[in-house]
PAFI-92962 format. One record per residue (C-alpha): residue number from 1; residue in one letter; x, y, z. Coordinates in steps of 0.25 Angstrom, whole numbers, plus 5000, padded with zeros to 4 digits. Layout:
residues N
num->NUM	residuo->A	east->X	north->Y	up->Z
...
This chain:
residues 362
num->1	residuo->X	east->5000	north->5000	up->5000
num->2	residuo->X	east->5004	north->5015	up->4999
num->3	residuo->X	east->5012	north->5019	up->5012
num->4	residuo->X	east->4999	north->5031	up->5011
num->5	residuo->X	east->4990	north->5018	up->5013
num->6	residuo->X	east->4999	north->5012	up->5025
num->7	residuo->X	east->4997	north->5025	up->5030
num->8	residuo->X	east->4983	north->5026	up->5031
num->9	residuo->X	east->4981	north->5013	up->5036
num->10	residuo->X	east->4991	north->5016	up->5049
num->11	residuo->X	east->4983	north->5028	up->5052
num->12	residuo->X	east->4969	north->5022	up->5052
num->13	residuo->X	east->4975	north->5012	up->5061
num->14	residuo->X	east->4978	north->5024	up->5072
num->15	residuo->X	east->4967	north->5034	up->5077
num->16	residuo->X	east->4965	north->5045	up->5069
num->17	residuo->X	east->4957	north->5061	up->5070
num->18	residuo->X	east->4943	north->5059	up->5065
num->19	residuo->X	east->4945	north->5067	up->5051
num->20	residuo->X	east->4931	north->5073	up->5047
num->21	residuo->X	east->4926	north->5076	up->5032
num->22	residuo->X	east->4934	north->5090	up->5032
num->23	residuo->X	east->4948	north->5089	up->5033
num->24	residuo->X	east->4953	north->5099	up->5028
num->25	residuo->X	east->4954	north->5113	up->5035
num->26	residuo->X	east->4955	north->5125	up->5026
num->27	residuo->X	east->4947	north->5140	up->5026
num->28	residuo->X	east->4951	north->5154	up->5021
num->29	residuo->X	east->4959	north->5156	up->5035
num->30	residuo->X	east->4962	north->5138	up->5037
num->31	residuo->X	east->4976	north->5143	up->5034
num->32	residuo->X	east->4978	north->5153	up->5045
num->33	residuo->X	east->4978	north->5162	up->5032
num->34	residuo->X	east->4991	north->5156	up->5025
num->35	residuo->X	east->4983	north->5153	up->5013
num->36	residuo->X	east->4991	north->5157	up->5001
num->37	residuo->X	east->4984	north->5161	up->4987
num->38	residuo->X	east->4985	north->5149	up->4977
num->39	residuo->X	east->4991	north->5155	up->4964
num->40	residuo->X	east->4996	north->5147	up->4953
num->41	residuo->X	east->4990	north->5134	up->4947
num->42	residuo->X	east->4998	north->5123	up->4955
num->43	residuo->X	east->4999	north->5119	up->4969
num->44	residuo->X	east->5010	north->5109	up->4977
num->45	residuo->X	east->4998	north->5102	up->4987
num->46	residuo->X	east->5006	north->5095	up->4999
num->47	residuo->X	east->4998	north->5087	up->5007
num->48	residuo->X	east->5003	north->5085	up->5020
num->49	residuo->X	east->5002	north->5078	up->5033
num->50	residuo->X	east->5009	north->5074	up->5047
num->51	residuo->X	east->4998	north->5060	up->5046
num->52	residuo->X	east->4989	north->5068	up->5056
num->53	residuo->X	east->4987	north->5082	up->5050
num->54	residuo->X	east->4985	north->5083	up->5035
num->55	residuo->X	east->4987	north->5096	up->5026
num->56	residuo->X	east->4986	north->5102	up->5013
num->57	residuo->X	east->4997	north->5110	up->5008
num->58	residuo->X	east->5002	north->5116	up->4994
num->59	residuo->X	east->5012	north->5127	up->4986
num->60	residuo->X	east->5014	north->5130	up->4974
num->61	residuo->X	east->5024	north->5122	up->4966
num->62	residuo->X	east->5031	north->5133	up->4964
num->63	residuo->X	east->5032	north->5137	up->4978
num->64	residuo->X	east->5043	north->5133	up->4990
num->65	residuo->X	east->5034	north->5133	up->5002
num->66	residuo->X	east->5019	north->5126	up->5004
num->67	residuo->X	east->5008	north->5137	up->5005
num->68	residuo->X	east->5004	north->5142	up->5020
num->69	residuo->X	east->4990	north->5133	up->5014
num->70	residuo->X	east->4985	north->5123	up->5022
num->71	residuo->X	east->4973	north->5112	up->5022
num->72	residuo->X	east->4971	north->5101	up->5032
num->73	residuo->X	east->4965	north->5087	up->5027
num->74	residuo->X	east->4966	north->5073	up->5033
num->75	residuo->X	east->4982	north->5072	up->5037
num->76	residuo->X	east->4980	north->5057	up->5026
num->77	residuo->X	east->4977	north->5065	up->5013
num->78	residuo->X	east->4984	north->5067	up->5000
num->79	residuo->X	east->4983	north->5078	up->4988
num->80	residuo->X	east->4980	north->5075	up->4973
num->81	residuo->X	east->4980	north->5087	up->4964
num->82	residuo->X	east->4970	north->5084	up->4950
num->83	residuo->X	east->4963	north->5095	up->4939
num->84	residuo->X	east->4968	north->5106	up->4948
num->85	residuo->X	east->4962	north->5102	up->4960
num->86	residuo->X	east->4968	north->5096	up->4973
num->87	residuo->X	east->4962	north->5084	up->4980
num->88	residuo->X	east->4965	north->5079	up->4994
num->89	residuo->X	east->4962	north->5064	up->4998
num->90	residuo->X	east->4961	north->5061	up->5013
num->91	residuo->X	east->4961	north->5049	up->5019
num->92	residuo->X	east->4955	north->5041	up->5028
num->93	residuo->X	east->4944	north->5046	up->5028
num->94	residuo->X	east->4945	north->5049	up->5013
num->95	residuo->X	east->4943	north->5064	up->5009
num->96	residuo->X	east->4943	north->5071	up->4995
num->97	residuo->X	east->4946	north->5086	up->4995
num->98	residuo->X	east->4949	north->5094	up->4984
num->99	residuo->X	east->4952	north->5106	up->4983
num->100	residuo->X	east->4955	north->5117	up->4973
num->101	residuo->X	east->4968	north->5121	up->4973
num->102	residuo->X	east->4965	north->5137	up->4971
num->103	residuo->X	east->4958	north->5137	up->4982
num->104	residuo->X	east->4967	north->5129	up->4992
num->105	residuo->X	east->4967	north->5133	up->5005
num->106	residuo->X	east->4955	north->5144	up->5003
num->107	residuo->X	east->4945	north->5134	up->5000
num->108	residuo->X	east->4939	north->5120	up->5008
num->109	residuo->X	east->4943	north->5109	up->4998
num->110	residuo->X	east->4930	north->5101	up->4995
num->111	residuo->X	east->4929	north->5088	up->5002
num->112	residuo->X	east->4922	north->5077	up->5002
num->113	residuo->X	east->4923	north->5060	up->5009
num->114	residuo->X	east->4926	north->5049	up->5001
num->115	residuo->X	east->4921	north->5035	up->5003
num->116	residuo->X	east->4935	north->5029	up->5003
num->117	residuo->X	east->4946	north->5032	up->5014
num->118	residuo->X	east->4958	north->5032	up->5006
num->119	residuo->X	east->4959	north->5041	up->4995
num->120	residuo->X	east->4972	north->5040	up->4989
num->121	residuo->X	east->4973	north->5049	up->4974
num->122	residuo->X	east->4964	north->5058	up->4966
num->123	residuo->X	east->4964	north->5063	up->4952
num->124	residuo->X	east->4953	north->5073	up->4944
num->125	residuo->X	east->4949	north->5070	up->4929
num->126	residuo->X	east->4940	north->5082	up->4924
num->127	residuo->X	east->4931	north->5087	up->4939
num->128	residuo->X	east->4932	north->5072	up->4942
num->129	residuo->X	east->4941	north->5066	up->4954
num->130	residuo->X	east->4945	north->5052	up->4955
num->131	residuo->X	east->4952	north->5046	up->4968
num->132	residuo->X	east->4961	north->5032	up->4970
num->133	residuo->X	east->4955	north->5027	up->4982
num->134	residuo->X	east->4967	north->5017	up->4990
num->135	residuo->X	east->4954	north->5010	up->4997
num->136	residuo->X	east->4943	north->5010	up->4989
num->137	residuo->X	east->4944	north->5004	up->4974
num->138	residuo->X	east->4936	north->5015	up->4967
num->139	residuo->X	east->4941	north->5028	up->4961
num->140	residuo->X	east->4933	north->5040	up->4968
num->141	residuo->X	east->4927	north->5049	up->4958
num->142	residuo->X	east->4926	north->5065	up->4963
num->143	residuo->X	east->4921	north->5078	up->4959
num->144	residuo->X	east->4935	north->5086	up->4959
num->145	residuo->X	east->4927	north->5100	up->4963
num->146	residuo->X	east->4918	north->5097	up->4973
num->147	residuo->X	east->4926	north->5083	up->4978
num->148	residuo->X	east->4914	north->5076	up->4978
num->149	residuo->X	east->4916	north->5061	up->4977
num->150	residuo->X	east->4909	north->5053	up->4964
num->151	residuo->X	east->4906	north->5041	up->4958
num->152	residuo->X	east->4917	north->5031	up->4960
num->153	residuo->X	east->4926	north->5021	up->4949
num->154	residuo->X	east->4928	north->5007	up->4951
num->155	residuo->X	east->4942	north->5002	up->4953
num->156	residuo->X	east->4944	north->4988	up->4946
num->157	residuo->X	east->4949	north->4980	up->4957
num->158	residuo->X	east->4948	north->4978	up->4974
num->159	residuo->X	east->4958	north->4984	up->4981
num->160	residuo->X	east->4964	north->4993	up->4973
num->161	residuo->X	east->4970	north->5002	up->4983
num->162	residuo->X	east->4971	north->5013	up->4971
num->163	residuo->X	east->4982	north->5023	up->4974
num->164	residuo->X	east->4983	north->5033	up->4962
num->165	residuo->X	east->4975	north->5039	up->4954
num->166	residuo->X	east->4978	north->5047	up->4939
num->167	residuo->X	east->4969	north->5052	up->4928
num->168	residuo->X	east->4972	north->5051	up->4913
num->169	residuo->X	east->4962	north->5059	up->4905
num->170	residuo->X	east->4949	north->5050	up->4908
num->171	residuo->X	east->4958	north->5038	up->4915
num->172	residuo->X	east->4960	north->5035	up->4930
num->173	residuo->X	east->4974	north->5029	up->4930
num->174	residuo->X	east->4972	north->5023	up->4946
num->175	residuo->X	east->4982	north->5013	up->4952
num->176	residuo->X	east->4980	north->5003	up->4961
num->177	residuo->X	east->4988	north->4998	up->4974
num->178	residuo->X	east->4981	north->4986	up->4973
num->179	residuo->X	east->4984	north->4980	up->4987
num->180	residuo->X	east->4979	north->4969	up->4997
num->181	residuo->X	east->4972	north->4967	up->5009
num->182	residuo->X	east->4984	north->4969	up->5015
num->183	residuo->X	east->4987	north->4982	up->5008
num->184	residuo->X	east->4999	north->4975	up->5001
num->185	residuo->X	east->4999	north->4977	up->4984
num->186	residuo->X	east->5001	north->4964	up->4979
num->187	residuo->X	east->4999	north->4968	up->4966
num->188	residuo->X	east->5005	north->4978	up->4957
num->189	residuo->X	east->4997	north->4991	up->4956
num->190	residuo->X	east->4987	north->4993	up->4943
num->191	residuo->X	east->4983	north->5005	up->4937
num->192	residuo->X	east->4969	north->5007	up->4934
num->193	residuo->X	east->4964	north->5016	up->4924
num->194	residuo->X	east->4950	north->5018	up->4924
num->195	residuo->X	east->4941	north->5029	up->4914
num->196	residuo->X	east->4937	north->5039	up->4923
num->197	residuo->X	east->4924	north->5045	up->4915
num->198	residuo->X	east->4918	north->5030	up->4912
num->199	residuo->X	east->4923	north->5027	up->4926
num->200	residuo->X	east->4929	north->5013	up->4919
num->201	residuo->X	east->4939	north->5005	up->4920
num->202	residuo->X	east->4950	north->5008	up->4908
num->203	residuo->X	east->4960	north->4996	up->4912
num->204	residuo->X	east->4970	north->4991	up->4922
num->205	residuo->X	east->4985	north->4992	up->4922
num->206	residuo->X	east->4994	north->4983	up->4932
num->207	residuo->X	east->5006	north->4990	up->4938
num->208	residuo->X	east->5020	north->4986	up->4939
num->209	residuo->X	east->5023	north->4990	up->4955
num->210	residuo->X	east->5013	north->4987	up->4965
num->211	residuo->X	east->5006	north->4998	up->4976
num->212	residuo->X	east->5006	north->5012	up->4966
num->213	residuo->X	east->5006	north->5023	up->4974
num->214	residuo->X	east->5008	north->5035	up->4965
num->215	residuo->X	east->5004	north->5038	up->4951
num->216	residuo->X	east->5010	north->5048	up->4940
num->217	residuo->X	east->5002	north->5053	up->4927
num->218	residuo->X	east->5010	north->5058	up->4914
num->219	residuo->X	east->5009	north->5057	up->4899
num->220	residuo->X	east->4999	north->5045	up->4899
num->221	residuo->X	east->5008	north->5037	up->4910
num->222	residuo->X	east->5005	north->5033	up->4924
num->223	residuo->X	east->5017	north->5033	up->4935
num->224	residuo->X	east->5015	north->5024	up->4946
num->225	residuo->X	east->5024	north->5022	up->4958
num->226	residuo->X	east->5022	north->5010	up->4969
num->227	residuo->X	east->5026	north->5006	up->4982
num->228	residuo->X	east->5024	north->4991	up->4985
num->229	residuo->X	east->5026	north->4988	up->5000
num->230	residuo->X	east->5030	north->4978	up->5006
num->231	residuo->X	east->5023	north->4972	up->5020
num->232	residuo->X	east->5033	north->4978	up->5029
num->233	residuo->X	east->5031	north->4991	up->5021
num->234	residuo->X	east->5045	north->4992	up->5011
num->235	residuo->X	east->5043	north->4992	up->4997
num->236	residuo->X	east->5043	north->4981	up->4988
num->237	residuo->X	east->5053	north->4987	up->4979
num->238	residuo->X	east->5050	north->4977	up->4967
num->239	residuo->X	east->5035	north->4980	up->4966
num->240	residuo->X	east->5036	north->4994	up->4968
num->241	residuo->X	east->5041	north->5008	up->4959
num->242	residuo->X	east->5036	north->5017	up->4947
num->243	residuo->X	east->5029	north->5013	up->4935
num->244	residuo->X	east->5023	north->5020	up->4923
num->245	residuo->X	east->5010	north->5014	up->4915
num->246	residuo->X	east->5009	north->5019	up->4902
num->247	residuo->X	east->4994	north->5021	up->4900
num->248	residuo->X	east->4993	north->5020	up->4885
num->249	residuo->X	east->5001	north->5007	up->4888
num->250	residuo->X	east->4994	north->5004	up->4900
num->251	residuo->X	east->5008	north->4997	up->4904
num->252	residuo->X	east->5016	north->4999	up->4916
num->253	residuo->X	east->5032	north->5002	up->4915
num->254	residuo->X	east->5040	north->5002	up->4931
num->255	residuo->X	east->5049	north->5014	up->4932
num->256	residuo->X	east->5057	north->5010	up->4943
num->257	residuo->X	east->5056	north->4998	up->4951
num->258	residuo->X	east->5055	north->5001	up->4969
num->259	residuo->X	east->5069	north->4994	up->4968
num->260	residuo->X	east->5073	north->5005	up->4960
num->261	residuo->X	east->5068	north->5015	up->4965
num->262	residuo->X	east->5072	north->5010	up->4980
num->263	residuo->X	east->5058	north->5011	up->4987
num->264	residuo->X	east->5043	north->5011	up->4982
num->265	residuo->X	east->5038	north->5023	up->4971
num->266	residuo->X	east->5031	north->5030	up->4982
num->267	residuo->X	east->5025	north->5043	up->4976
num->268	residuo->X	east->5029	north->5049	up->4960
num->269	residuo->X	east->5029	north->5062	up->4953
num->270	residuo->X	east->5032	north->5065	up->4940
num->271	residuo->X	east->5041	north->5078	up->4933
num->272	residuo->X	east->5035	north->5073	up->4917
num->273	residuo->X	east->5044	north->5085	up->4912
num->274	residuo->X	east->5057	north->5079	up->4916
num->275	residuo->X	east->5051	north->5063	up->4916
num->276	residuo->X	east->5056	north->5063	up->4929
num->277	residuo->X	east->5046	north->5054	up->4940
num->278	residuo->X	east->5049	north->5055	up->4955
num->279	residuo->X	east->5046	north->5045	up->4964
num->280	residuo->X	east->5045	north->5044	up->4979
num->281	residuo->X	east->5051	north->5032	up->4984
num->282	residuo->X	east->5047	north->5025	up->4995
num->283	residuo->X	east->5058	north->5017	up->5000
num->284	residuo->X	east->5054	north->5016	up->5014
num->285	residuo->X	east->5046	north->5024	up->5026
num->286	residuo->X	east->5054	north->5037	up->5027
num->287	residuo->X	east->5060	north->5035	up->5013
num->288	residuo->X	east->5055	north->5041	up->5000
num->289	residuo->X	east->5063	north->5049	up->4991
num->290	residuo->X	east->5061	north->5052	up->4978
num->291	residuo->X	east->5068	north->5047	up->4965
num->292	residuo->X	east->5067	north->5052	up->4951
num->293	residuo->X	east->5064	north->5043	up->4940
num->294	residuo->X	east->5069	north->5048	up->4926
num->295	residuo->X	east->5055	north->5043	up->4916
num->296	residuo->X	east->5065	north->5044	up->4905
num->297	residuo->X	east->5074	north->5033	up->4908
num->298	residuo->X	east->5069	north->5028	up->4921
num->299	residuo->X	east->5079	north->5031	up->4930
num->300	residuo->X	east->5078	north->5034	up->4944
num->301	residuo->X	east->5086	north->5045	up->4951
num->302	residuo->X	east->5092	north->5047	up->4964
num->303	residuo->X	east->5080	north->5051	up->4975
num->304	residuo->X	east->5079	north->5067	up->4976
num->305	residuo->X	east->5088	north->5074	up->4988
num->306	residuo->X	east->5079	north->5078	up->5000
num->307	residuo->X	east->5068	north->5068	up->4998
num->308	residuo->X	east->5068	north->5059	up->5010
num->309	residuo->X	east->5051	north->5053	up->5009
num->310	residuo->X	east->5044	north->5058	up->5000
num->311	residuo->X	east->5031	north->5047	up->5001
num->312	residuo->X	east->5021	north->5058	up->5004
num->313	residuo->X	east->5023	north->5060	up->4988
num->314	residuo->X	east->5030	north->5069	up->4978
num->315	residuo->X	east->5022	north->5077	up->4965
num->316	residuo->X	east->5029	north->5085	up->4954
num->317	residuo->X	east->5025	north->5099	up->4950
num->318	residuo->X	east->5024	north->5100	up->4934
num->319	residuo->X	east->5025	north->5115	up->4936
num->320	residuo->X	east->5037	north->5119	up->4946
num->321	residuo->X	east->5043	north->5104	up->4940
num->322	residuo->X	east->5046	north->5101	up->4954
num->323	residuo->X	east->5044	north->5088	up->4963
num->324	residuo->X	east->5036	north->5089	up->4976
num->325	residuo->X	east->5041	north->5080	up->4988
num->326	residuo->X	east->5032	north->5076	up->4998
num->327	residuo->X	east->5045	north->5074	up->5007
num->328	residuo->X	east->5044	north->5069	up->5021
num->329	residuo->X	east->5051	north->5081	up->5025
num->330	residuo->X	east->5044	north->5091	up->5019
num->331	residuo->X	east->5038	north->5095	up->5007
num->332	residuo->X	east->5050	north->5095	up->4993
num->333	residuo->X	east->5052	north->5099	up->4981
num->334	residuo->X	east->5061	north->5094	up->4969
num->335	residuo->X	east->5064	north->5102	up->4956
num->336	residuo->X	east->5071	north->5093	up->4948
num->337	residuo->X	east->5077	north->5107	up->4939
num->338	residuo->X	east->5085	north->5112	up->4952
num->339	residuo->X	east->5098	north->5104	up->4959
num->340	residuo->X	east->5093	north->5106	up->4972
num->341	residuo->X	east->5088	north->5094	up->4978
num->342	residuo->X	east->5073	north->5095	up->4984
num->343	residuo->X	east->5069	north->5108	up->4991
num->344	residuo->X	east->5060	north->5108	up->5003
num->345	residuo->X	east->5046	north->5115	up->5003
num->346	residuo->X	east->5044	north->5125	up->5012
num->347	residuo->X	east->5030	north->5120	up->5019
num->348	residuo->X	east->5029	north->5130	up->5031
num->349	residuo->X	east->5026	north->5128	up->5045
num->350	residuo->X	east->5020	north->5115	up->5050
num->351	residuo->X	east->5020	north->5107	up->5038
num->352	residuo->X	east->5014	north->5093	up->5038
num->353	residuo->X	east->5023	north->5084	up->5029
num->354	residuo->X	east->5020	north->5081	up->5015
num->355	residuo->X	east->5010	north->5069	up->5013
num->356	residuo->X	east->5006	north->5073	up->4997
num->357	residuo->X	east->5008	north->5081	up->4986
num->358	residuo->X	east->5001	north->5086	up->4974
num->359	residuo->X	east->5001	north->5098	up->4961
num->360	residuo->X	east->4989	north->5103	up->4959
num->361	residuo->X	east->4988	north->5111	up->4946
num->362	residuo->X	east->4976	north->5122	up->4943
């Protein structure tokens, strides 16, 4: 399982707040007045959270230091950006919130409960909203403006623990995770694509690596990175790494094998100018650093300097052309056009670590 899902499951095993349906905080004055006037037409959104208090932070790419902003949600949430709209999943129980991003922090997001607990990745086609579900196996269709949850799509098979979730024109590319009773993948991961306005099931492609965890949409090719675990919790190196499927294919190719890459491929963003796909390695607790991959050629280069754990995820700006780190240590940037090695972000006064990252453009 995804070490997000080992998570989850350790926390509902200790006693927990009573969360209510609102679970955000945010008003004209929510912010002690430090609310800062959005201008431009992206935003770096950093969810963070010290696993008892969640918040909402973001910046412009552009920027060296977080906005003053702040919104609270459940401390067990993530942030997706999709058609210029943010959306934040909360867990346990499960929360859909969106939010315009013009408006972040001088207006209340739109909310609403779903029927699963575990929402896991969204995505927008046209005004609609799909989510991955990781314990439901149904896609969960929404209206992307008022939040409101829909009609629902069918996954093709049981336990399908589905962990990523990309739209292609009218097609849902979803992976599934695929995993036991046990929570174990003893299988490889599949890729479902499903036809989103027939709701219909298009075909099924097997992966190469078992257990996907992150997913990476370009030029009519899906990246996928997995992590396969072991029962004591290391990696299965040979059934774990980075793959990409060729959709016109509908073949698979492995990019780097988890021996190669000396841990599970974790979470991946990718710079399509310079061909370059970054990946967060997950070699043990504690230990993620991030290595390049060369699309070109395939080759893998060192891991960056200053980058210690970067599981809470990395996302690359098309914009500023800069990596975004998720670092246990704070929140880093990369920019692959300078010799300095990564820069730390200035994230002000009490900040929670970083837990998610997202672009939104608008």
């Amino acid at each position: 399982m995804t070490q997000r899902t080992i998570l989850a499951a350790f926390r509902r095993s200790i006693p927990v707040l009573a969360l209510s349906l609102v679970l955000f905080a945010c008003s004209n004055d929510a912010n002690n007045g430090n609310n800062e006037k959005i201008e431009g037409n992206s935003l770096l959104l950093n969810f963070t959270s010290d696993y008892t208090t969640g918040e909402l932070r973001w910046m412009h790419p552009d920027s060296a230091r977080l906005s003053n902003g702040k919104l609270a949600f459940g401390q067990d949430s993530k942030v997706f950006a999709a058609k210029g709209n943010i959306f934040i999943l909360s867990t346990y129980p499960g929360i859909l919130s969106c939010i315009l991003p013009q408006n972040i922090g001088y207006e209340n997001p739109a909310q609403e409960r779903l029927e699963a607990d575990n929402p896991y990745e969204a995505t927008a086609i046209d005004n609609k909203g799909y989510i991955a579900l990781n314990d439901a196996d149904y896609v969960q269709v929404f209206n992307i403006s008022t939040c409101a949850p829909s009609e629902k799509i069918d996954l093709p098979i049981s336990g399908a623990n589905a962990s990523t979730i990309k739209a292609s024109g009218d097609t849902l590319l979803i992976t599934l995770q695929r995993l036991d009773e046990n929570w174990s993948a003893t299988k490889p991961g599949l890729l479902v694509r499903i036809k989103a306005s027939t709701k219909t099931l298009i075909d099924t492609i097997q992966l190469n690596f078992y257990n996907p965890s992150s997913s990476v949409l370009s030029n009519g090719k899906l990246y996928v990175s997995s992590q396969k675990y072991n029962d004591d919790y290391s990696i299965d190196l040979e059934k774990s790494g980075v793959e990409v499927v060729d959709l016109a294919k509908g073949t698979s190719e492995v990019l780097a094998t988890g021996t190669e890459l000396g841990g599970g491929a974790n979470d991946i963003a990718l710079d399509e100018a310079l061909q370059i796909l970054y990946v967060s390695v997950y070699a043990y607790y504690g230990s993620a650093p991030v290595r390049p991959i060369n699309l070109r050629n395939k080759a893998i280069g060192v891991p960056l300097e200053g980058i210690t754990d970067s599981f809470a995820g990395i996302v690359f700006d098309y914009k500023s052309k800069k990596l975004f780190i998720a670092d246990a240590s704070g929140l880093k940037f990369y920019d692959p056009s300078l010799i300095y090695p990564t820069i730390p972000i200035d994230e002000g006064e009490n900040a929670l670590p970083p837990y998610s990252l997202a672009i939104v453009n608008f």
